[in-house]
C-alpha positions, 0 to 999 in steps of 0.5 A, spaced: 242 884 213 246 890 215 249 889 206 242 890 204 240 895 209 246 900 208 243 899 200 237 901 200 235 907 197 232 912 203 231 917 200 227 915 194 223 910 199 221 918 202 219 920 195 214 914 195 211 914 202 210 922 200 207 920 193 202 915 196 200 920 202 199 926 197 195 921 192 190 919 198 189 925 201 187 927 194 182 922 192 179 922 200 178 930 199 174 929 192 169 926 196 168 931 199 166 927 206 172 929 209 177 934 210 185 932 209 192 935 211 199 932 210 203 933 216 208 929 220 206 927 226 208 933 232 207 927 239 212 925 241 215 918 241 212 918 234 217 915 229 220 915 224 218 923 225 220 923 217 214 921 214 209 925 211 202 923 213 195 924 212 190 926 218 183 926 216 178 928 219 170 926 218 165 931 216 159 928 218 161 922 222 166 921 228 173 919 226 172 913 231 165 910 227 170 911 222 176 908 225 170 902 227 168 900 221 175 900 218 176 895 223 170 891 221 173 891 214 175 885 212 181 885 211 183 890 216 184 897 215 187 899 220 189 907 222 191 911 227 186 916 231 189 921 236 185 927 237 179 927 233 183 925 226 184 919 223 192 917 221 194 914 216 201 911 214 204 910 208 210 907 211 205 901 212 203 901 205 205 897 199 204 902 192 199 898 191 194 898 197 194 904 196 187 904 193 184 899 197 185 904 202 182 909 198 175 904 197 175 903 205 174 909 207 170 911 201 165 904 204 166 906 211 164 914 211 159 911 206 155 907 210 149 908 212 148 914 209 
């Protein structure tokens, strides 16, 4: 085990988690029902520290309605909520999850619209 983790790649695994949290950001902006940032979280007890996120924030509908629905997803989207912003982290994510949780928070900020 300490073999396999010596061995990984940390800094290529950046780049992925980075690449994906940029490419969420992106295609959320473009429906213009939310507004993004990328950022590291600044709270502490937050770790690992190092890893880009994205903060969405909901533009006609609360985070937490947001969040709920998200929950009620089958499968379960989850994300974190702190301060009025949803948190999405890449670290959670396989490369190809990524657009499913594209299409929820599409259908969840969609809803009853």
């Amino acid at each position: 085990a300490v073999e396999l983790f010596m061995a990984r790649d940390f800094d290529a695994q950046e780049r992925q988690w980075s690449a994906m949290s940029e490419r969420m950001a992106l295609a959320l902006d473009a429906a213009g029902k939310v507004q993004t940032r990328l950022g590291y979280p600044q709270e502490p007890g937050i770790q690992p520290a190092n890893i880009l996120r994205v903060y969405v924030t909901p533009l006609h509908k609360s985070a937490q309605q947001v969040y709920d629905a998200l929950l009620a997803m089958d499968p379960q989207i989850y994300v974190g909520l702190s301060h009025g912003e949803l948190v999405i982290n890449p670290q959670c994510l396989k490369e190809e999850e990524v657009g499913a949780v594209i299409n929820g928070f599409t259908a969840a900020l969609s809803a009853n619209d």
